[in-house]
C-alpha positions as CSV (number, residue, x, y, z in Angstrom):
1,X,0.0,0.0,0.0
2,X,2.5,2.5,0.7
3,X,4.6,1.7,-2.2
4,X,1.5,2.1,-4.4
5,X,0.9,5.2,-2.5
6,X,3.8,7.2,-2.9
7,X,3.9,6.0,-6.6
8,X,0.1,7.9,-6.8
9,X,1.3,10.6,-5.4
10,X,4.2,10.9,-6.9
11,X,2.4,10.4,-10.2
12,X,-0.2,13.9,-9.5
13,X,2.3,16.0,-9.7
14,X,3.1,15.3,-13.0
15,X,-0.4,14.9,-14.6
16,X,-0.6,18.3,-16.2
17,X,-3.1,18.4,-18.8
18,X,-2.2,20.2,-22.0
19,X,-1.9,24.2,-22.3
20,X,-2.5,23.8,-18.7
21,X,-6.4,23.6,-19.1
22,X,-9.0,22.2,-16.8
23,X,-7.4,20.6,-13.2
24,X,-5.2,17.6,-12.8
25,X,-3.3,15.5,-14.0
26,X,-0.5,12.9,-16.2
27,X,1.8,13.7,-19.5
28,X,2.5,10.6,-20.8
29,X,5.4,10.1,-23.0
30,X,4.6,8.1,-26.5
31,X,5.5,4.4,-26.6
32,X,8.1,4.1,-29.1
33,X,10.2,7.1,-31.3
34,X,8.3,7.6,-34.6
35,X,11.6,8.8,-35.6
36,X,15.1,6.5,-36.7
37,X,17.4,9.8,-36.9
38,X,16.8,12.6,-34.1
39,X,17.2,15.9,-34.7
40,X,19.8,17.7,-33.5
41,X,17.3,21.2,-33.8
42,X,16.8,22.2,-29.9
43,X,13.6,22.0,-28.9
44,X,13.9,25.9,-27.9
45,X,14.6,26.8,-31.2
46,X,11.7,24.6,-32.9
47,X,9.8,26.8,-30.4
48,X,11.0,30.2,-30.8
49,X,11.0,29.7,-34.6
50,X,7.0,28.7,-34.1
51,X,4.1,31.4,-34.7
52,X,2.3,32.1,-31.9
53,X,-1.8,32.1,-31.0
54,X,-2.1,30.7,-34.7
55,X,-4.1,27.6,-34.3
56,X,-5.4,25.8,-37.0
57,X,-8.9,26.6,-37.9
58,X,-12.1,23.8,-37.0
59,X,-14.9,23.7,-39.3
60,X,-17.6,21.5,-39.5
61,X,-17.4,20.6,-43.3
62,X,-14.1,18.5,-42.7
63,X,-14.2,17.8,-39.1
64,X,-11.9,15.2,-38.9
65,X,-9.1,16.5,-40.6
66,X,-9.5,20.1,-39.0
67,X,-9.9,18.6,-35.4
68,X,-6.6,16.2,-36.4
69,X,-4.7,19.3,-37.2
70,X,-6.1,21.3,-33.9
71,X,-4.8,18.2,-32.0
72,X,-1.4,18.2,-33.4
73,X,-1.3,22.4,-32.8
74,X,-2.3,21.9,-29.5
75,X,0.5,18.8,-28.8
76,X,3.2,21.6,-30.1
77,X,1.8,25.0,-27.8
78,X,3.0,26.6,-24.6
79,X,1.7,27.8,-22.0
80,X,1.0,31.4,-23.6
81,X,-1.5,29.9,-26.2
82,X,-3.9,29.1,-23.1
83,X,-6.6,31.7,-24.4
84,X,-6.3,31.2,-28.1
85,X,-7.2,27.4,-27.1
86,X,-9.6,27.9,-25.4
87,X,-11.4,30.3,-27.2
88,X,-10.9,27.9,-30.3
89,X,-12.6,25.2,-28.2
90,X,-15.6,26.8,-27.0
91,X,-16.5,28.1,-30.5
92,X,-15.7,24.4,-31.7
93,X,-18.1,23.3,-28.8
94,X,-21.2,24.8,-30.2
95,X,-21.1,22.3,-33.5
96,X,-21.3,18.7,-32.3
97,X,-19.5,17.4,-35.8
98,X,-16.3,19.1,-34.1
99,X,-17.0,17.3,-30.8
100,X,-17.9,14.0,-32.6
101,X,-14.5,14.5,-34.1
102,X,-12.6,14.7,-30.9
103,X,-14.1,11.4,-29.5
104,X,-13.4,9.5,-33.7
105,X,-9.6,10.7,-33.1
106,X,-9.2,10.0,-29.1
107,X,-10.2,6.8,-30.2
108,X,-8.0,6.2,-33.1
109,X,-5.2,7.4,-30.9
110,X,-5.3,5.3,-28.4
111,X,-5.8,1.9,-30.4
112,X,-2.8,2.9,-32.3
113,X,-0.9,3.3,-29.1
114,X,-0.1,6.9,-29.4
115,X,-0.7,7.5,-26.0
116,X,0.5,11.0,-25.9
117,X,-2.1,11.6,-28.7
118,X,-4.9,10.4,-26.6
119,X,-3.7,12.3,-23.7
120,X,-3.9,15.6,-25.5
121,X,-7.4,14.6,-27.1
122,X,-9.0,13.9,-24.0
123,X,-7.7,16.9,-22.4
124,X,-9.1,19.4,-25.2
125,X,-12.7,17.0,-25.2
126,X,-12.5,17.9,-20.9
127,X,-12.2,21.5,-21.8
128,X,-15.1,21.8,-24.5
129,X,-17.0,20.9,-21.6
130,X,-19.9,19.7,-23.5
131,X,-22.9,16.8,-22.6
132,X,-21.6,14.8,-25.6
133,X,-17.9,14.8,-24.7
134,X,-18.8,14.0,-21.1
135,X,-20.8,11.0,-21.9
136,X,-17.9,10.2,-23.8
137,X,-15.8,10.9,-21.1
138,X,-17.6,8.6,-18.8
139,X,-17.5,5.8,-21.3
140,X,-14.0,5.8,-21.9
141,X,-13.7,5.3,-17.9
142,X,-15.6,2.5,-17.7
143,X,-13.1,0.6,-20.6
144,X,-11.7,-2.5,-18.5
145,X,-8.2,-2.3,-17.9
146,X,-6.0,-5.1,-19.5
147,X,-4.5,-8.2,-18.0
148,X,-2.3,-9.4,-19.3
149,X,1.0,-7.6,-20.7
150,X,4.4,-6.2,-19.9
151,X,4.9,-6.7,-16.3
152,X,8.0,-3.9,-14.9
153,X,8.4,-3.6,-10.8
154,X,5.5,-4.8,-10.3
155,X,3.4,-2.9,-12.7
156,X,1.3,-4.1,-15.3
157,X,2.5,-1.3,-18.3
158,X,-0.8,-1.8,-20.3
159,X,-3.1,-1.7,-17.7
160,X,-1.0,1.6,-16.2
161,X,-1.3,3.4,-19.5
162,X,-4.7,3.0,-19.8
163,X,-5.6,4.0,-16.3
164,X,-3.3,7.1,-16.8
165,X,-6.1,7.9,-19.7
166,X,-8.8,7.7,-17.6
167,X,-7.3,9.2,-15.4
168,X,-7.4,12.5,-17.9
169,X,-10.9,11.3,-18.9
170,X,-12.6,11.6,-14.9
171,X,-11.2,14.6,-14.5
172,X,-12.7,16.4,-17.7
173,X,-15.9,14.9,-16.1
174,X,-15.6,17.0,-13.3
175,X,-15.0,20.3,-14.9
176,X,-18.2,20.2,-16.8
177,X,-19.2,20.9,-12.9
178,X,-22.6,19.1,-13.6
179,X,-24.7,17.4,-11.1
180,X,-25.4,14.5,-13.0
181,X,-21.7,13.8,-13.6
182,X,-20.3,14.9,-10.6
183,X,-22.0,11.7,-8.9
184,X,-20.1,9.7,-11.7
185,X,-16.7,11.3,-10.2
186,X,-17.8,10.3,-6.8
187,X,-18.4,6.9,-7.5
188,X,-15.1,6.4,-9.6
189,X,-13.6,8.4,-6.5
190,X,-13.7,5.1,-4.7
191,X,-14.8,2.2,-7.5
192,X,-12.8,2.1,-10.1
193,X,-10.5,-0.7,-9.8
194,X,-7.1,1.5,-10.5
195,X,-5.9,3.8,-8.2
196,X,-4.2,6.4,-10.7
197,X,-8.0,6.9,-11.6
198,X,-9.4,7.1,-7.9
199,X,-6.8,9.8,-6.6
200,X,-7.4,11.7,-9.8
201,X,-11.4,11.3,-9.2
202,X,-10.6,12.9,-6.0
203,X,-8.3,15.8,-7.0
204,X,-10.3,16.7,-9.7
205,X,-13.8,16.6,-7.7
206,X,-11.9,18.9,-5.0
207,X,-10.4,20.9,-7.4
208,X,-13.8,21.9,-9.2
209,X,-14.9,23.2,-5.6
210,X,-12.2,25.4,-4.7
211,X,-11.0,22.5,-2.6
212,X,-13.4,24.0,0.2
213,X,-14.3,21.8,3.4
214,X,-18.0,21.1,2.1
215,X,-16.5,18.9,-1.3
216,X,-14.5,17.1,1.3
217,X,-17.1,16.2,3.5
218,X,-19.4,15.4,0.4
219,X,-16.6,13.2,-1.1
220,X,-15.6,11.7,1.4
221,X,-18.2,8.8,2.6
222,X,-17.4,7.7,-1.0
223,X,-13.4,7.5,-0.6
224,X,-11.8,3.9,0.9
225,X,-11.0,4.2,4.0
226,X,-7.3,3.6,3.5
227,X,-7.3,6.1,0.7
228,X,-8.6,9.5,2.5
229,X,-5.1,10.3,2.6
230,X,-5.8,12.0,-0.8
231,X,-8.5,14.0,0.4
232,X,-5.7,16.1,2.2
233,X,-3.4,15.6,-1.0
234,X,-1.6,19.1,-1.3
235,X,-1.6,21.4,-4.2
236,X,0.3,24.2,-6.0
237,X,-2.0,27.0,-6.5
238,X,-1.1,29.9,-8.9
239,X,1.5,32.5,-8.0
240,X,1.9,30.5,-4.6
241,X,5.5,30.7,-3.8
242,X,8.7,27.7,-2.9
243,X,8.5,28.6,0.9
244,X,4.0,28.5,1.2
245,X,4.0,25.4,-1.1
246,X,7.1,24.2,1.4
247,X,4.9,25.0,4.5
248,X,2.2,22.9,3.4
249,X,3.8,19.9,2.3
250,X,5.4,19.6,5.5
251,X,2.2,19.5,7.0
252,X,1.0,16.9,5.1
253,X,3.8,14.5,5.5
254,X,3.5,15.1,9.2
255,X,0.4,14.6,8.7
256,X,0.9,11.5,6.4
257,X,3.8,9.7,7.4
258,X,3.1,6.6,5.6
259,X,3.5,8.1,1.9
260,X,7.4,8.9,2.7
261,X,10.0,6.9,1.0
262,X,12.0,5.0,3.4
263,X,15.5,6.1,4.6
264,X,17.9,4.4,2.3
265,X,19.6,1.3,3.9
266,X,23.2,1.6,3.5
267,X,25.1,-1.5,1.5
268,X,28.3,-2.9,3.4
269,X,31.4,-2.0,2.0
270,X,32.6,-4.7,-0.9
271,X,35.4,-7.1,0.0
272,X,39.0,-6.0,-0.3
273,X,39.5,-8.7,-3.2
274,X,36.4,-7.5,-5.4
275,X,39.3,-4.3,-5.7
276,X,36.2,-2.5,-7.8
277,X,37.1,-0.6,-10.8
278,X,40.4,-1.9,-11.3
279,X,41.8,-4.4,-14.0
280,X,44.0,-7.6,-14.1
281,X,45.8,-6.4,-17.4
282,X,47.7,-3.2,-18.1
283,X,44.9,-1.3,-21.0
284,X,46.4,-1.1,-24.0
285,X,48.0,2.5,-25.1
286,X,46.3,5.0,-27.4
């Protein structure tokens, strides 16, 4: 449990959804290269030699292929394009070929394996914040996990990925802030069988409420026992400094002793004829 623990909540602080929209969580690096030779161009060059705020345009007519390209743009921004996104999105909200189109290419995405892909899909669908998308939204949560797959540290990978997904999916859920789906982010808050999604479910339910002492008490009855921990789980908030931030993670792990990694145990020294980094032969001359 703690091991799984500290993994969760080492995993939240890394879920950050793209062009920083909506709450919560996970960037998720693609599977494989699509690449044989990298490029030796910097990344802060590609990005400095990149117009800025020039999304491309969503129309209706040829929905797919305008959403694919918006999806790409948006896998390429920074921070600064926040508002052109989202005004792109909300006008792309209002004609439900554009949000039909989201939901055709989150799915292609993700059974091609292009994770990252996915990620960035869902995270635009979450920010449309439409009926459509959320039902969508709600459906992709309930996919069952895999099980069977590439087992590292413990840790099924394909089952992990997925729940990573949903993970993105619950928490556009919540910030359509609607009744009827908020009880679907309380239920997965302490149901779904993967705890990436249920720490997420909780984050992002919290989140949507300013994090105020009535969502906790609401969410709560839902939340296993042995998981409330995360109902205390600390955030960053914007233009919160090192030394706040500091004050209140301290808190927490005194708080929350059980989600700190254990003090390293020191090895014993190796043998004297082990005689580490050193060779039997003389290395030849260069």
């Amino acid at each position: 449990m703690q091991r799984n623990t500290r993994r969760v909540l080492s995993r939240a602080g890394t879920l950050v959804v793209t062009l920083g929209l909506m709450s919560g969580s996970v960037a998720v690096a693609q599977d494989k290269p699509t690449s044989e030779n990298p490029s030796n161009i910097p990344p802060s060059r590609v990005i400095a030699g990149r117009p800025l705020h020039s999304p491309p345009k969503m129309n209706a007519a040829d929905a797919r292929k305008s959403v694919n390209a918006f999806i790409t743009w948006a896998g390429e921004s920074v921070v600064e394009e926040q508002s052109t996104a989202r005004r792109a999105l909300a006008s792309a909200a209002k004609q439900p070929e554009l949000v039909q189109a989201f939901m055709e290419e989150i799915l292609a995405a993700h059974e091609s394996g292009d994770t990252s892909r996915a990620l960035v899909g869902l995270g635009l669908l979450g920010e449309m914040r439409t009926y459509d998308g959320a039902k969508f939204l709600v459906e992709f949560v309930h996919r069952p996990l895999p099980t069977k797959g590439t087992v590292i540290e413990g840790e099924l990978q394909e089952e992990a990925q997925l729940a990573r997904l949903q993970a993105k999916a619950i928490a556009g859920v919540a910030y359509l802030r609607n009744e009827e789906f908020d009880r679907e982010v309380a239920y997965q808050a302490g149901n779904h069988p993967s705890v990436i999604v249920r720490a997420e479910a909780i984050s992002a339910y919290l989140w949507n409420r300013g994090d105020s002492l009535e969502a906790r008490k609401a969410l709560e009855p839902f939340v296993r026992k042995e998981e409330r921990l995360y109902l205390d789980r600390v955030r960053r908030v914007t233009g919160e400094g090192a030394d706040a931030f500091n004050r209140k993670l301290t808190a927490y792990l005194k708080a929350h002793p059980e989600v700190q990694a254990p003090d390293p145990v020191r090895k014993d020294p190796r043998p004297p004829e082990e005689k580490p980094n050193t060779f039997d032969v003389t290395p030849p001359k260069f």
